[in-house]
C-alpha positions as CSV (number, residue, x, y, z in Angstrom):
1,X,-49.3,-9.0,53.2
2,X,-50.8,-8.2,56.6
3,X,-51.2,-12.2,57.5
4,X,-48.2,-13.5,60.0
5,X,-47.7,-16.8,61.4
6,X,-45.7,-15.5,64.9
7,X,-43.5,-17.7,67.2
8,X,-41.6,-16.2,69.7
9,X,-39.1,-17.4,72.4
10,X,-37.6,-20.7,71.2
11,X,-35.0,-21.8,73.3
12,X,-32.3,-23.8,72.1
13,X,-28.8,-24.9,73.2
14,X,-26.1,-23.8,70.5
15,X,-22.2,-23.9,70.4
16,X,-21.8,-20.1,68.0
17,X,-19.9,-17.5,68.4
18,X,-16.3,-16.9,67.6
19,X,-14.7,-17.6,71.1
20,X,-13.4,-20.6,71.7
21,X,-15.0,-20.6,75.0
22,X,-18.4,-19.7,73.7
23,X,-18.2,-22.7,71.3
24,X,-16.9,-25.1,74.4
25,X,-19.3,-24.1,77.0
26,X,-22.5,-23.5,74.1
27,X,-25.3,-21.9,75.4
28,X,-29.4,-21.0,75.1
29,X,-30.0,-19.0,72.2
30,X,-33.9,-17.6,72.1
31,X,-35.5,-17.0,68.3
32,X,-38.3,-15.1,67.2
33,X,-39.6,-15.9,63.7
34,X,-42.6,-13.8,61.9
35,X,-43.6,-15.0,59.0
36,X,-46.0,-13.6,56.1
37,X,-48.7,-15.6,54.4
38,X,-51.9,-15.7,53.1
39,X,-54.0,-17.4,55.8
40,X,-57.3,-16.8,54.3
41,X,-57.7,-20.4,53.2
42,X,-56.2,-21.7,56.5
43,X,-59.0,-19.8,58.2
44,X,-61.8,-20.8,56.2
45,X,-60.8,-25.1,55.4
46,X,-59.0,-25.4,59.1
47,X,-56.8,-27.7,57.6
48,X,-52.9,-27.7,58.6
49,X,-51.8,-28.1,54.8
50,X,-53.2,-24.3,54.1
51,X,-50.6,-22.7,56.9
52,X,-47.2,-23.9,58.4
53,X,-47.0,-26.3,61.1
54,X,-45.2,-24.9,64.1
55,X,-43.9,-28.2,64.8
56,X,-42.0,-28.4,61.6
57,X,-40.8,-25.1,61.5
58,X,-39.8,-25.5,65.4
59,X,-37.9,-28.7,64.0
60,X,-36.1,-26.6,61.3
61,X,-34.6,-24.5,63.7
62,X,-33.8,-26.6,66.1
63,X,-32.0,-28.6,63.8
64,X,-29.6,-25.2,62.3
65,X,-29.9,-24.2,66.0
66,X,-28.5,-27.2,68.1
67,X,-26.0,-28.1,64.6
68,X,-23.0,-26.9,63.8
69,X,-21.3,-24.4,65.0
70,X,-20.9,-21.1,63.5
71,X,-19.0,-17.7,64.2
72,X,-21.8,-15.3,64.0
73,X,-25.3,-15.1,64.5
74,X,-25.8,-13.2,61.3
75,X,-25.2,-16.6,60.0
76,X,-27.7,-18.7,62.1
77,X,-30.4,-16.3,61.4
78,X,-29.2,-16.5,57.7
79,X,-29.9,-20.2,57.4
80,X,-32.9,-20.3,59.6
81,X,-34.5,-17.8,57.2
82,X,-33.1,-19.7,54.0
83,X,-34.4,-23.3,55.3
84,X,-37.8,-22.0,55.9
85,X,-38.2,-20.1,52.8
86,X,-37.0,-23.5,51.2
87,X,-39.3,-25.6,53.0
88,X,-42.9,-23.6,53.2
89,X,-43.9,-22.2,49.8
90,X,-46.5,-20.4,51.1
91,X,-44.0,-18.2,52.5
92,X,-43.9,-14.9,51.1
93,X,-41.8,-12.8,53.5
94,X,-39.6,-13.9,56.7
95,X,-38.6,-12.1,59.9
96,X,-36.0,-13.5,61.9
97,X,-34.4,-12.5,65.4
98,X,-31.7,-14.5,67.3
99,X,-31.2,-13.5,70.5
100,X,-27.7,-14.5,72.6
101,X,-28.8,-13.2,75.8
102,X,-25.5,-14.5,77.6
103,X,-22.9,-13.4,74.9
104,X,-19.4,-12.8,76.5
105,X,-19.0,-9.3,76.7
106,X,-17.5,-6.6,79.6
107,X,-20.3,-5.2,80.9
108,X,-23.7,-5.7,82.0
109,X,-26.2,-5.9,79.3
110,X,-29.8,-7.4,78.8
111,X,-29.4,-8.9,75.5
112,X,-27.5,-9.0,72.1
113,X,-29.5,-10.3,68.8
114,X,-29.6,-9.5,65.4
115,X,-32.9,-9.6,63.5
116,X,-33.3,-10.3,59.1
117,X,-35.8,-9.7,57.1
118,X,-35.6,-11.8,53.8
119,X,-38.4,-12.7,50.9
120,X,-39.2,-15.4,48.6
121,X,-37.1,-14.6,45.8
């Protein structure tokens, strides 16, 4: 499939990581998601119901995002993938990449992130 739905640089507060610190002060984690579909009937009817709604999927990952806390982001990415699969059948193939540009680590560095690639099963 060579049709992608592309959002980039969502920025959204989060509590993850396995520091206690990094759970107590939270920060802005950024997330890229590229996602395959058909958009040929989207592109002909213009009609939200024959793509995914940005909004929603936004919503989605704000939700896993800003929620509970967990150790990695292996994990976040995991569920962010999962719940969108889940939720847009028109899905056929999912790309995501969380970014934690202010992880806690010793030296200098521009960003740390983790990207999945997962499909409809």
């Amino acid at each position: 499939m060579s049709d992608k739905v592309i959002i980039t640089g969502i920025e959204i507060f989060g509590r993850h990581g396995v520091g206690e610190l990094e759970r107590r002060r939270g920060q802005v984690f950024k997330i890229d998601v590229e996602m395959d579909l058909d958009l040929v009937k989207a592109g002909f009817s213009d009609d939200i119901k024959d793509t995914v709604d940005y909004a929603e999927v936004i919503y989605d990952i704000d939700r896993i995002v800003s929620g509970p806390p967990r150790n990695l982001i292996e994990t976040v990415a995991e569920e962010i993938a999962e719940t969108l699969l889940k939720s847009f059948r028109r899905l056929e193939r999912i790309k995501v990449t969380v970014h934690k540009p202010n992880a806690q680590l010793p030296v200098k560095y521009a960003d740390a992130a983790v990207s999945i690639v997962r499909w409809r099963r």
